[in-house]
C-alpha positions, 0 to 999 in steps of 0.5 A: 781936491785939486791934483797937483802938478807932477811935472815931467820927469827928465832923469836923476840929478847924476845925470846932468854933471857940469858942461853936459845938456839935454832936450827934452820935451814938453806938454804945454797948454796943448802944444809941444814944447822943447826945452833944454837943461844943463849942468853948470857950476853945481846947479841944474838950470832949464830953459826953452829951446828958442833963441831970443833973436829969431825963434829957432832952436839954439842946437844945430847938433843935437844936445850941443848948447855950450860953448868949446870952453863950456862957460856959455850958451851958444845959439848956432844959428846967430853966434849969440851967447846966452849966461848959463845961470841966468839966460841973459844974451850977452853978446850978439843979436838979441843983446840984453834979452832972456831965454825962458826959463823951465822951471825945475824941481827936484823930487828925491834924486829926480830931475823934474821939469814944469811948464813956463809960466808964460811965453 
């Protein structure tokens, strides 16, 4: 009988209340993987912690994703501005491309996290 995939656990769903976000870190085919969740309108949402445009982290201050009026994601590095619910640039370098998603799955109150499906 094949095990099923536990995922990591990131913390409870209270933990993330609107315009908050944190880092977390991911075992992924054998190689380490930082990735970011973040509370938005309601909903959690995830992604991996690579701007579209050159692949660096979007934080240059730990765990700071949003913009100052929390309606985008900002990358740090270029000015890029990620939609928070889907990750679709949409203003600056990397116009029109995605972050990649983390899957996220709840499990009671608990906040758990998978690997991406591809890179």
């Amino acid at each position: 009988m094949a095990r099923r995939p536990v995922g990591k656990r990131i913390g409870r769903r209270e933990d993330f209340p609107d315009g908050t976000s944190r880092k977390f870190t991911l075992r992924c085919r054998g190689e380490s993987l930082e990735g970011f969740v973040l509370g938005f309108e309601g909903e959690l949402f995830a992604y991996v912690n690579r701007c579209r445009h050159v692949p660096l982290p979007l934080d240059w201050v730990d765990n700071q994703f949003f913009t100052e009026d929390e309606r985008y994601l900002l990358c740090a590095n270029h000015g890029a501005l990620y939609e928070p619910t889907t990750g679709e640039c949409l203003w600056g370098p990397c116009f029109g491309a995605w972050l990649q998603k983390v899957p996220l799955k709840m499990d009671g109150g608990t906040v758990r996290a998978f690997c991406p499906e591809h890179d």
